[in-house]
C-alpha positions in Angstrom: 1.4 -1.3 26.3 2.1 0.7 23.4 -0.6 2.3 21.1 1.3 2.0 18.0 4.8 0.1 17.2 6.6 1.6 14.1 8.9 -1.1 12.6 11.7 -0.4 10.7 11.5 3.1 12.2 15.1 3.7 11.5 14.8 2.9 7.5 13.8 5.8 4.8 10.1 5.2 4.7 9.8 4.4 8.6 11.5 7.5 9.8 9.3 9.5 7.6 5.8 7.9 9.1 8.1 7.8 13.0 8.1 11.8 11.8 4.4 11.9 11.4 3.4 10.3 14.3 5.4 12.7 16.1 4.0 15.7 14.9 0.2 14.4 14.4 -0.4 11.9 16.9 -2.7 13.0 19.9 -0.4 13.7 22.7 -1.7 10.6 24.8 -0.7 8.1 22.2 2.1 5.9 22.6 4.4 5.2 19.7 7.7 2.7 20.2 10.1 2.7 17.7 11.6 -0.6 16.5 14.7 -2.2 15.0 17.9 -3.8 14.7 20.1 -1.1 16.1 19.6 0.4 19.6 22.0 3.0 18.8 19.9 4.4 15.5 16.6 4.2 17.4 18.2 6.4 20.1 19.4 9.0 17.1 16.1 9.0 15.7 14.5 9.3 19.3 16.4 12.7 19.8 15.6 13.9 16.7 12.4 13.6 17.2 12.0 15.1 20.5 9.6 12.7 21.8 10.6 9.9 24.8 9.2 7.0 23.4 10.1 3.8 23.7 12.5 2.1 21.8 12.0 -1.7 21.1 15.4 -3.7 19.0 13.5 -6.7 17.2 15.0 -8.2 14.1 12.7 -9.3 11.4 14.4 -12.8 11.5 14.3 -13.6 15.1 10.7 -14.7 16.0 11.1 -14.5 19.7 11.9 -10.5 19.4 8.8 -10.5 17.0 6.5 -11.8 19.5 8.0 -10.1 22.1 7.8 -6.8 20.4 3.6 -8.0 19.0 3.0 -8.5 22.7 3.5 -4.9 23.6 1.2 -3.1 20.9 -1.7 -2.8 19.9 -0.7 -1.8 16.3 2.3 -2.5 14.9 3.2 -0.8 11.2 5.7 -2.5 9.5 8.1 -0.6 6.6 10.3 -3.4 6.7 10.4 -5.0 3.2 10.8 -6.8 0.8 8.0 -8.2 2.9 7.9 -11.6 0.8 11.5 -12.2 2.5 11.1 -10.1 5.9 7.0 -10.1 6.3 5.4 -13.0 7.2 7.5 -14.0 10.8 5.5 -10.2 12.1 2.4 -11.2 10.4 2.4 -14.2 12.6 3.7 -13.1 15.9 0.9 -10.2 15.2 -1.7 -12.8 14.7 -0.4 -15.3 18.2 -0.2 -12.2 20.0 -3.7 -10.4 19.4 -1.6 -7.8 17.4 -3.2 -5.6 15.0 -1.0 -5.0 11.8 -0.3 -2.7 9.0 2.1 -2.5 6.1 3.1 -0.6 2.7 3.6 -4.1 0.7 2.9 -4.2 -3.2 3.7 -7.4 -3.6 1.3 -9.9 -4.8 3.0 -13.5 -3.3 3.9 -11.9 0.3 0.1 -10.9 0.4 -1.2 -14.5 -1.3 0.9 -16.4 1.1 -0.4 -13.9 4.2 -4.3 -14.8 3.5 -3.6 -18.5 4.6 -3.3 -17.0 7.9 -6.7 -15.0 7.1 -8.9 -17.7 9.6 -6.3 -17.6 12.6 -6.9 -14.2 12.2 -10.6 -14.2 12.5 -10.4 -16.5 15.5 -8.3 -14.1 17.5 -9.8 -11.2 16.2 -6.6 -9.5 15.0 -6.8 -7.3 11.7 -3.7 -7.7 8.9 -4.1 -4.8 6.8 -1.7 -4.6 3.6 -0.9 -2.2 1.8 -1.6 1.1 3.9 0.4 3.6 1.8 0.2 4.4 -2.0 -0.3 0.9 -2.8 -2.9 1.0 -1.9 -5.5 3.4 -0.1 -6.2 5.6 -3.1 -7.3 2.8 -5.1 -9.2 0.8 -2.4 -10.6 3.7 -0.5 -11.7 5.3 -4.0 -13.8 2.4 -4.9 -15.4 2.0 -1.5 -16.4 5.6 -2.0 -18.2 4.8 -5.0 -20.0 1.9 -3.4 -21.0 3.4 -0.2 -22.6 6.4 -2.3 -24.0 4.5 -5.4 -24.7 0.9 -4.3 -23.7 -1.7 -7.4 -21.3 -0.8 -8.9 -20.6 -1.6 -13.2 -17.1 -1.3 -15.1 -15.1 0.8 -12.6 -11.9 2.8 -14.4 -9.1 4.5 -11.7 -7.3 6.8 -14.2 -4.1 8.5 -12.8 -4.4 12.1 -14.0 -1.5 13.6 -12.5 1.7 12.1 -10.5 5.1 13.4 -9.5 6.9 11.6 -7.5 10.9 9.5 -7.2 11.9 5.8 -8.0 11.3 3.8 -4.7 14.7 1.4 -3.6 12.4 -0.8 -1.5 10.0 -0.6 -4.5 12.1 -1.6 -7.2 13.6 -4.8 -4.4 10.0 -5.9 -3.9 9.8 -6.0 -7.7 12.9 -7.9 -8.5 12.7 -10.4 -5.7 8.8 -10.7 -7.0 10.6 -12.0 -10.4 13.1 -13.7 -9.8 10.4 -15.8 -7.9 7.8 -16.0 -10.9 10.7 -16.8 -13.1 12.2 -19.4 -10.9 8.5 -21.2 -10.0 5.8 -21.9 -12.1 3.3 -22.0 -8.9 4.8 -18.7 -8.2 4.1 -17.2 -11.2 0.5 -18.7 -11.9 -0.4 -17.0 -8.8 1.4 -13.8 -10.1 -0.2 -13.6 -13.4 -4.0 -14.6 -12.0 -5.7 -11.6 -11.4 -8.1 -13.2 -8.8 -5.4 -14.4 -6.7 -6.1 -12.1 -3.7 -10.2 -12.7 -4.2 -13.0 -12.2 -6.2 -14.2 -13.6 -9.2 -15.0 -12.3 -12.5 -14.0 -12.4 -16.2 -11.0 -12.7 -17.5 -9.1 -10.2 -17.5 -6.1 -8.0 -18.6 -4.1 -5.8 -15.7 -1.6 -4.3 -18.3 -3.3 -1.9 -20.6 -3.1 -1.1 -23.9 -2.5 2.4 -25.4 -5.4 3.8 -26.7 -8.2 7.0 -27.0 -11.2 6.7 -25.0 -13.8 9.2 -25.7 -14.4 9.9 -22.1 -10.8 9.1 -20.8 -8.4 10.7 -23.4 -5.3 8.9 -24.5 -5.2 6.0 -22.1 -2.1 3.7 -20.7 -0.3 1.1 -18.5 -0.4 2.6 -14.8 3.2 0.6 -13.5 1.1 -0.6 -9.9 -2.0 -1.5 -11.9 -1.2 -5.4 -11.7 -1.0 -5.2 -7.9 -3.6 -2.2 -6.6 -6.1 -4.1 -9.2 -6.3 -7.6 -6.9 -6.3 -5.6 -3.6 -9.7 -4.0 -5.3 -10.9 -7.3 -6.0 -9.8 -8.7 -2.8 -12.3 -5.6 -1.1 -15.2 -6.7 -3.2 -14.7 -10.3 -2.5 -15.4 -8.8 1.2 -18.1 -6.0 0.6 -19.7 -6.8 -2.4 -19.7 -4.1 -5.0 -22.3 -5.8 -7.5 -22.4 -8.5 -9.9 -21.9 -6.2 -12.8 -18.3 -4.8 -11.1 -15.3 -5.7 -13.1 -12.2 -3.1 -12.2 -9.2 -1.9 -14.0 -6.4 0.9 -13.8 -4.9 3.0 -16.2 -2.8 6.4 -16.6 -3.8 9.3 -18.7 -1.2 11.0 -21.2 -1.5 13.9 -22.9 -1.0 12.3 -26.4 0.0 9.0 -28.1 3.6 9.1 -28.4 3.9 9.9 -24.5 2.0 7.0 -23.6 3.6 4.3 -26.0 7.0 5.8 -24.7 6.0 5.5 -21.7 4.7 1.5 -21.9 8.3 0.9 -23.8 10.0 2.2 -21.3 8.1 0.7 -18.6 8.3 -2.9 -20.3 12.0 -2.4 -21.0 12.3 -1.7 -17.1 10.9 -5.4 -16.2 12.4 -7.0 -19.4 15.7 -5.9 -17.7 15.7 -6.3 -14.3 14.3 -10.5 -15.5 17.9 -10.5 -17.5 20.8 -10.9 -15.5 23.6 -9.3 -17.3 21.0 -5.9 -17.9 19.8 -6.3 -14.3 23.6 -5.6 -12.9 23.7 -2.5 -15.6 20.5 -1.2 -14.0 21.3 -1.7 -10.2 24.2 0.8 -10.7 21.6 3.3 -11.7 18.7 2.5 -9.9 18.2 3.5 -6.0 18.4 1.4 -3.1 16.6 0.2 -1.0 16.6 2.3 1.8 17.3 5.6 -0.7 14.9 8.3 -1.2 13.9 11.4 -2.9 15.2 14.5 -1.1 13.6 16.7 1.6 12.5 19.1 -1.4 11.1 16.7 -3.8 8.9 14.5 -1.7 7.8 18.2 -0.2 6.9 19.7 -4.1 5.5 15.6 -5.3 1.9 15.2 -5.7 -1.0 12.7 -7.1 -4.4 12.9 -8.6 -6.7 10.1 -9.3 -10.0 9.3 -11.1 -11.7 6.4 -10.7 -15.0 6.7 -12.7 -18.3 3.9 -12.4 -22.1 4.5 -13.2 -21.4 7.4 -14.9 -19.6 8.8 -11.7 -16.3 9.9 -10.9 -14.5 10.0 -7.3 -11.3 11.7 -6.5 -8.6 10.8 -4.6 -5.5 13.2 -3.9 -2.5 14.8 -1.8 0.3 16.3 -1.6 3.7 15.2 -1.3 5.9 12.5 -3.3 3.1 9.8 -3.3 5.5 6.6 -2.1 6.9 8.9 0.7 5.3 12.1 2.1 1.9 11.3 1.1 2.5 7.2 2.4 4.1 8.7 5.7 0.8 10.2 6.1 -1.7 7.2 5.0 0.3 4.6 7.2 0.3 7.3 9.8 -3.5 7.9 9.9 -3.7 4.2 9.5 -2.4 3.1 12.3 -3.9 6.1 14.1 -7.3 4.4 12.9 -6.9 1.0 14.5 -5.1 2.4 17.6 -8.3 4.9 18.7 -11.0 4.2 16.5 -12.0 0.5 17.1 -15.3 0.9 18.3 -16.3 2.7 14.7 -14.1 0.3 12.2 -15.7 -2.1 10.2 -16.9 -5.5 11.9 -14.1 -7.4 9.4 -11.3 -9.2 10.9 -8.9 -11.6 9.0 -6.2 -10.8 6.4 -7.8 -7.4 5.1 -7.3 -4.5 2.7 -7.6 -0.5 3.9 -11.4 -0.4 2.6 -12.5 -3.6 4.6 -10.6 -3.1 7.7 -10.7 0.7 8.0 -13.4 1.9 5.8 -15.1 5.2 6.5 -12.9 5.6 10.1 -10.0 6.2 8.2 -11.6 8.5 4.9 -12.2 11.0 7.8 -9.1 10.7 9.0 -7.5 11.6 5.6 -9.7 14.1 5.0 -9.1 16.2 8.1 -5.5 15.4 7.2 -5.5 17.6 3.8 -6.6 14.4 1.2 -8.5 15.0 -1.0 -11.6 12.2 -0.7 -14.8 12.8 -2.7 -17.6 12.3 -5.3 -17.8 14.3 -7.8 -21.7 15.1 -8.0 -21.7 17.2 -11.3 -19.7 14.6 -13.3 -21.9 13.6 -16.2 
């Protein structure tokens, strides 16, 4: 039985958390590496320096699914565009007693996975989505609040600083995730409800508008807003973080004209990639999946985020290009959290988020890792 089963190990993102494990994981651990080619998990293997097992399972055939569920504990998936490549794991996971993890960001993969939430509770098994940038400093930032004020009132994550690359899976999630919306009207009802994951609450608007808060400063659309905002919701449908809570995301710029450039571009970007002839024009220029930042730039890459309630403020931060380095690291510690920590994580089972299924087990974890995790106690 392996501890941990990275899938997809062989990909851009899944060597880089294969890498962590490797230099991170207690010696006693046992991580497998998984994928299509034996040949690529037997490169990576030497590279690494570490005899693990190497398991070849294709995302499409489910009896290599349940065959490779049936010998981990955990399995973390990099293998995306989940909504196309996901939900076979998710169930093999599930049959076999499987705990799971991914780095999804897409709204209708995760919709579509909660109707597996009850199976999940019956055989105790823990789906966890979105363990990487999307979205542990959002979720985990929030809990922090809650767990150190109680109720919780308007709650504001505010990107301060980010430096990181494009993302090729990323930008694949996002195109297959509207040519969907735009194709089905189900599809996109679901997309554009921002209660979809859980929770209730007023209505509400993901994308912000450009403006000057007199706390915040100048004050914009934060591109992974629409998605990290239902996975919030989703944890408070779970915890409870008062009746008063409402939740929203935003980036800070350092005057107007960055920001509204910044929300042109950024609406230009999904106005093209929904437009066929502009879509071809972009894929030329855009990375792939698969493609990365180099060696240097996810090394020199960084994030800093706000997220401010009851007059509070928590901090969330790391180093490294956030979708990369700094993911390697959160999946890493994730599945590091469900492998050796069980008897500490939260009683939740089911389809879950980072905050509900991992909680304070995997804030510590983080921490002793080099993230920066806390409350601010002087903010005003």
């Amino acid at each position: 039985m392996n501890d941990i089963v990275v899938f997809g190990a062989t990909g851009f993102v899944g060597r880089l958390v294969a890498e962590y494990l490797a230099l991170h994981a207690p010696p006693h651990v046992t991580v497998a590496l998984a994928g299509r080619s034996e040949r690529k998990l037997e490169l990576l293997r030497a590279q690494l320096g570490r005899n693990w097992p190497l398991i070849v399972a294709d995302s499409a055939d489910d009896a290599q699914l349940h065959a490779m569920a049936a010998q981990a504990r955990v399995v973390a998936s990099t293998v995306g565009p989940y909504r196309t490549d996901g939900l076979k794991l998710v169930d093999a996971c599930i049959a076999e007693g499987t705990h799971y993890i991914d780095l999804t960001g897409e709204i209708l993969f995760t919709h579509a996975s909660l109707t597996r939430h009850e199976q999940a509770k019956r055989n105790a098994v823990r789906i966890v989505h979105s363990c990487g940038f999307d979205s542990i400093p959002s979720d985990l930032g929030v809990f922090l609040l809650h767990e150190a004020l109680g109720d919780l009132d308007d709650t504001t994550l505010v990107v301060a600083a980010l430096k990181g690359g494009p993302s090729g899976g990323t930008l694949a999630s996002m195109k297959g995730q509207i040519d969907e919306a735009t194709a089905d009207r189900a599809a996109r009802k679901i997309v554009f409800d921002p209660y979809s994951l859980g929770g209730t609450g007023p209505p509400t608007r993901d994308v912000a508008k450009v403006t000057r808060h007199k706390q915040l400063g100048w004050i914009g659309p934060f591109v992974m807003a629409t998605y990290n905002t239902r996975i919030v919701r989703r944890s408070h449908s779970i915890l409870g973080y008062g009746p008063a809570f409402t939740y929203r995301e935003v980036s800070r710029y350092k005057d107007p004209l960055t920001a509204l450039g910044f929300t042109a571009g950024l609406g230009a970007l999904a106005t093209g990639l929904a437009f066929g002839p502009t879509r071809k024009l972009l894929d030329k220029v855009l990375p792939d999946p698969g493609e990365g930042p180099t060696e240097h730039a996810r090394r020199t890459g960084f994030f800093k985020m706000e997220i401010h309630a009851n007059g509070r403020k928590a901090t969330v931060a790391a180093k490294g290009d956030p979708g990369y380095a700094a993911t390697a690291l959160m999946m890493g510690e994730s599945a590091l959290t469900l492998a050796l920590d069980h008897e500490r994580l939260p009683p939740h089972t089911g389809v879950l988020t980072p905050a509900t299924a991992l909680g304070t087990p995997l804030v510590e974890r983080l921490r002793n890792a080099g993230m920066t995790l806390e409350i601010d106690v002087n903010n005003p």
